[in-house]
N, C-alpha and C positions, 0 to 999 in steps of 0.2 A: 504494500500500500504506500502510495504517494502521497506526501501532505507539503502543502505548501501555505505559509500565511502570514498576511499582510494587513499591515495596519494604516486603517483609511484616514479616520477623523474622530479625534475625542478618542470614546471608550470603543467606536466601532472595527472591528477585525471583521478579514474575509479569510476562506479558507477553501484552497481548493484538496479536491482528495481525488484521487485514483486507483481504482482497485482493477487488478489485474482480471481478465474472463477468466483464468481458470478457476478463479478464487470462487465467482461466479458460479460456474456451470459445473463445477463439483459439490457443491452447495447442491444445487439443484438435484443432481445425480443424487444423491445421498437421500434425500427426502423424495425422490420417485421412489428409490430403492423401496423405502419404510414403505412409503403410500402401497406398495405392490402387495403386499402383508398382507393387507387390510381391506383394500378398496374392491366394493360390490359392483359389475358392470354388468348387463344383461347378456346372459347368452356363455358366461366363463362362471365358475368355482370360485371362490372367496380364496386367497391365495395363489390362482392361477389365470391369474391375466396377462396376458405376458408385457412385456415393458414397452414395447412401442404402442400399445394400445392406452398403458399409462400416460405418454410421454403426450398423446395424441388427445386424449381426453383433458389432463390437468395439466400438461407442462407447462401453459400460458400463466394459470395463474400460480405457478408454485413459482415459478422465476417471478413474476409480479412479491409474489411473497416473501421470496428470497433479496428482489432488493431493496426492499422496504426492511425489512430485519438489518440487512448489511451496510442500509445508510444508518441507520441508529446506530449500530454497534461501531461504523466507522466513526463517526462524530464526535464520539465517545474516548475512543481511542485516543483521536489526534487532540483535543482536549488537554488529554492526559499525557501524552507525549510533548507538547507545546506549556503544559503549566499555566491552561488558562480554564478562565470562571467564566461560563458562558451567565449573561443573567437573562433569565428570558427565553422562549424558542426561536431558534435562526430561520432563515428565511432561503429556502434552500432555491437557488433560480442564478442558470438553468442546474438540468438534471439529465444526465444524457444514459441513458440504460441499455442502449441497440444491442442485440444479440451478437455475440463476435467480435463487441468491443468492448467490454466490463462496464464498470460504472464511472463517471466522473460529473463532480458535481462542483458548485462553490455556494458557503455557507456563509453569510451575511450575518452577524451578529454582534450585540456586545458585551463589554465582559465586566464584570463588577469594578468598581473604580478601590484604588488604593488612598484608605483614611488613615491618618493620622491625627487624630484629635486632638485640639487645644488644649491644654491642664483643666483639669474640669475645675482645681482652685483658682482659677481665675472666672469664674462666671458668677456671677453677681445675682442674685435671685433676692425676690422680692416674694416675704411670705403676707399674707394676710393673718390675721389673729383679729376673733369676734367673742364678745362677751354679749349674754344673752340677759339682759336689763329686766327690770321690771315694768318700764315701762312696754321693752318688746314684749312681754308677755300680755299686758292692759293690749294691747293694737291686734295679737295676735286673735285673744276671743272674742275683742269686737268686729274682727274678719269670720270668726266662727259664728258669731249672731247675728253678721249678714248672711249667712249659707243657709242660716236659717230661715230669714226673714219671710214673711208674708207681706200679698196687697191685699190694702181693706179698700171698697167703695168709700167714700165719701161724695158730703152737698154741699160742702164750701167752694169757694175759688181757691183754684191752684199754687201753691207754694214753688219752693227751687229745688225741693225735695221728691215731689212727686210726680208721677206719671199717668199721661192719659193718652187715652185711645180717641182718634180723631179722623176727619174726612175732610182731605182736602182739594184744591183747585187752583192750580197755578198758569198763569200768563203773562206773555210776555210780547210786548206791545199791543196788549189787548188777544193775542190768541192762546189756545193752550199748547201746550207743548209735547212730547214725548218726554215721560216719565216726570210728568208734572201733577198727578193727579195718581189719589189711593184713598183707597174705604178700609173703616178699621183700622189702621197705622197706630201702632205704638209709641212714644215718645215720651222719651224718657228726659224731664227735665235739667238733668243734671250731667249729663253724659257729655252734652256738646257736641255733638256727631250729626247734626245736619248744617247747616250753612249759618253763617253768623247773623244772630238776632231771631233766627226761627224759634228758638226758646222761651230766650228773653220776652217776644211777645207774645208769649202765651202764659205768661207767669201774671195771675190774676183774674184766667176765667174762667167760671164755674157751667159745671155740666151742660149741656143744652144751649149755651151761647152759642154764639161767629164771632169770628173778629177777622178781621183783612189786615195781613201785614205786607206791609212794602219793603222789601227788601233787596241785596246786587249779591250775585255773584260774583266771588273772590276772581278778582285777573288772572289766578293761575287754578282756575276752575282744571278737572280732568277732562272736561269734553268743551274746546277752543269754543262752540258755536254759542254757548253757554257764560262765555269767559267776563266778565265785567258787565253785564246786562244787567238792568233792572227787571225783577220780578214781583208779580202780584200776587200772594195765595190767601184765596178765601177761606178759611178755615172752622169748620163746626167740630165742636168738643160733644163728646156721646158720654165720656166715663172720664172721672177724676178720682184715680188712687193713691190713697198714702202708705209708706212703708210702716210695719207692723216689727220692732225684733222681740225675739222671745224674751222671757225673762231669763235670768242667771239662776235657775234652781234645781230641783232634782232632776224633772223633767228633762232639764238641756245637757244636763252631764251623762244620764245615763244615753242620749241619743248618739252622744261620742262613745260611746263604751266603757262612761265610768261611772257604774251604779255607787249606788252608795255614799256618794262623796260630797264633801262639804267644798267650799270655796279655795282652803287651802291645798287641800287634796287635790283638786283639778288645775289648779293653777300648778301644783308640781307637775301633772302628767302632761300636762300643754309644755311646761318647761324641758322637758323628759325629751320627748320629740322635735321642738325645736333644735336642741342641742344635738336628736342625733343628723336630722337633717343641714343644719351647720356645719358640722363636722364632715360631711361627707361636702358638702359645699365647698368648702374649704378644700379638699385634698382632691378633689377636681379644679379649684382655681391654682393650686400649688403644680398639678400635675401640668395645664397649660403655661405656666410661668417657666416650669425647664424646657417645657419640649421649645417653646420660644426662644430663649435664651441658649437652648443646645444648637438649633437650625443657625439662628444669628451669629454665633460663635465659628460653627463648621461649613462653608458652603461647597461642596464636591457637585463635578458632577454625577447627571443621575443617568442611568444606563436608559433609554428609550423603549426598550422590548419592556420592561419593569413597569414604565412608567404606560405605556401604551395599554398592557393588562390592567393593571390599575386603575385607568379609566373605565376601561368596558366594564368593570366590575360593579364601579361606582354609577356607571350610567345602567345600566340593568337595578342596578339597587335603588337607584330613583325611581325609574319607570314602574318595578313591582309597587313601591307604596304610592306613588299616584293611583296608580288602581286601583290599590288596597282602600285607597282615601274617595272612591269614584271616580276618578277623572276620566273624560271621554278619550276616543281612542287617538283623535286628532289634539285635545290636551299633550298626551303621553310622548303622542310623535314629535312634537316641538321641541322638546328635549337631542342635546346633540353631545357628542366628545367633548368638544370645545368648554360646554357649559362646566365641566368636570375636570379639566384636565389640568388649572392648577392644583387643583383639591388633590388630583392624584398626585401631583409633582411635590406634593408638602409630606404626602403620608409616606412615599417613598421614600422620599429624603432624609423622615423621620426612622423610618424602618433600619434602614442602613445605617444611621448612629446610631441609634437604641443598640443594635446586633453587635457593632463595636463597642461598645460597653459593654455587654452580655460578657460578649467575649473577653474581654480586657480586663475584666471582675470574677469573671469563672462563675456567674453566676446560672443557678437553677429553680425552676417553681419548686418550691418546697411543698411537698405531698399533704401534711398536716395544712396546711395554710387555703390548698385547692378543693379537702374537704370539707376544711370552714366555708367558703367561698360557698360552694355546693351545696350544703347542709342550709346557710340562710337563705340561697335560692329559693330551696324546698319549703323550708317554713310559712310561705305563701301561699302553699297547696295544704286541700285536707287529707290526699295521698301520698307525705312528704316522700316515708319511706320507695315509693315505687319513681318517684323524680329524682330522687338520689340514686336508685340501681339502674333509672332511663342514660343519667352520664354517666357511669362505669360502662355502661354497656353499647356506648357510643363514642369510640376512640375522638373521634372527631369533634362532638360538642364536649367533651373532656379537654380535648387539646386548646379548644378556646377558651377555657376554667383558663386552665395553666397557662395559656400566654399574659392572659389578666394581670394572674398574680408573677409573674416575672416581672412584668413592665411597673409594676407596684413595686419590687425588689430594687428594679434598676434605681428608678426615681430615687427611692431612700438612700441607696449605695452612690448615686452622685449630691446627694442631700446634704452629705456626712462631709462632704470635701469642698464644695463650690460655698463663696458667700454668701451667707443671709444675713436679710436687713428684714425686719418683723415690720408691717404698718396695721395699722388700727382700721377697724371697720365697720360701721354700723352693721345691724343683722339684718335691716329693710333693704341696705342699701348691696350688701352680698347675694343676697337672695332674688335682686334685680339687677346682677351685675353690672352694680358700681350706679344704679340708678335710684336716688330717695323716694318715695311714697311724690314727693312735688316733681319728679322727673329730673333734678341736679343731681349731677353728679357728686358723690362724698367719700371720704375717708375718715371721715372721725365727728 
């Protein structure tokens, strides 16, 4: 066998290979031989067909099969003869297989790029750290007694607080327009989510009134035709409701799952969860802080077969949950590579340092850790036991446990070395990363 190879551009090599026909058509020989064994042909004995009947029936496609086997096994080879890391499947073109003249091919691929990583005590990481207040906790049940809340009818006129159901009629320069006009509509005073002032002028009227408000569409309306025009809508009110919350009693505690319990009692179990949901918060905003600071520190290039898979992965993984979510099938088809393929160029890039630290650390998923992992999986089901033997008995959703908890190892094992600087952070404002209850930004 012949190998020869060249390096084009980047991480890209070619590779031509030549295998001799005899290498070929002995191959072939061999495997008619076997075939003669075995093979049932009408009209002959099971072991007595003779060979040119063989060679005559299957010998197309055994040599088809034969060079399909000997391009893999060749590729392989020179690979390993040459000391290179393909990443990715080559692109094999052309392919010349003509009988009488062996195989000769060239192999288009690239090969894993060589890292050497920055000192990981040079990377400067920024941890978060949240303390769980009592006031987070006051904010947190009065979010749990809006989950609750009811509407009651009322006869008064409308507050800023409440919502009514209305019918309206919109025009503009005297005509109506397209999607200017609906019966029954909800409107929620306080929300803000129709056009500026549409609210505000309904704030003061009680059931059974109209009122006509005049009002413009913002200049940067979504639909141009629309964009800074005055409009008219006549407006009739049907229903004016005010919000109802529950009280703080037994009733509201046992509806969360905590019978029995007095005020302090449930404020710890509100604080219980908060804290474990921060926590995890947290070691998700920690985990994006290194892989940040690891990419910004390392830039290599990324091999393209890697990064190409990667996409199609990512784009198949979109299009399944649009579906999953409805979307029509002209929705789904909009979707392109393009849309994906820095996402893939990040996760690659990420992969490839992560694996060099893996390596560089000798680390492993630690087994006790992957059946923590598993076991609180399962605690979600009333079948925990049978979700715990579904991943033992599923190498593959097993091996994604254990990649988890590696990349959790890695994190910690570059934790220990790289610098941290600790910042302070509200728990409203973590919980909407980095955005307060007023929409500002905060740290403290």
């Amino acid at each position: 066998m012949d190998v020869v190879v060249n390096r084009t551009e980047g991480l890209e090599h070619k590779v031509s290979v030549q295998i001799p026909e005899t290498r070929v058509s002995d191959e072939v020989q061999t495997r008619l031989n076997k075939l003669s064994r075995t093979a049932r042909v009408d009209g002959f004995r099971p072991g007595k067909v003779p060979l040119r009947v063989i060679r005559q029936r299957f010998g197309s496609a055994i040599r088809q099969e034969v060079v399909g086997d000997l391009l893999r096994e060749s590729f392989g080879k020179a690979m390993a003869e040459k000391q290179l890391r393909p990443a990715g499947d080559p692109v094999i073109d052309p392919l010349n297989a003509t009988i009488g003249h062996g195989i000769s091919y060239t192999a288009t691929f690239d090969v894993y790029p060589d890292i050497t990583l920055e000192p990981l005590e040079q990377l400067q990481l920024e941890k978060l750290v949240c303390d769980v207040t009592d006031d987070d906790i006051t904010k947190m049940i009065d979010i749990l007694r809006r989950q609750r809340l009811e509407w009651h009818d009322v006869e008064r006129p409308a507050g800023p607080q409440d919502r009514l159901f209305i019918s309206f009629r919109g025009t503009m320069n005297g005509e109506p327009f397209e999607g200017g006009s609906a019966d029954n509509f909800l409107v929620d005073l306080n929300q803000r989510r129709l056009i500026q002032g549409f609210e505000d002028g309904l704030i003061g009227v009680a059931p059974g009134e109209s009122r006509q408000l005049q009002l413009t569409f913002p200049r940067d309306y979504g639909k141009p035709e629309f964009a800074g025009n005055d409009v008219v809508f006549d407006v009739t009110v049907h229903k004016v409701q005010e919000m109802v919350l529950p009280d703080i009693d037994a009733t509201f505690y046992a509806s969360f799952g905590v019978p029995d319990a007095d005020d302090a009692r449930f404020r710890e179990e509100v604080a219980a969860n908060m804290a474990r949901e921060r926590d995890r918060r947290l070691e998700q905003r920690f985990k994006q802080e290194v892989h940040a600071k690891l990419l910004q520190a390392n830039p290599i290039a990324l091999p393209r077969g890697l990064v190409e898979q990667e996409a199609g992965r990512l784009l198949q993984q979109t299009k399944d949950h649009l579906r999953a979510q409805g979307a029509t099938a002209a929705q789904v088809d909009t979707m392109t590579r393009d849309m994906v393929l820095e996402q893939a160029r990040r996760r690659v890039h990420l992969g490839l340092l992560l694996a060099e630290v893996i390596k560089l650390a000798g680390l492993k998923a630690d087994p006790a850790l992957v059946r923590k992992r598993i076991e609180d999986i399962a605690s979600g089901y009333e079948e925990s036991e049978q979700v715990i033997a579904w991943y033992y008995q599923n190498p593959e959703r097993r091996m994604e446990i254990e990649a988890q908890c590696l990349e959790d190892e890695t994190i910690k094992w570059i934790a220990t070395r790289a610098g941290i600087a600790e910042t302070p952070v509200r728990f409203d404002a973590l919980m909407n990363n980095g955005q307060t209850d007023d929409g500002h930004k905060a740290n403290g």
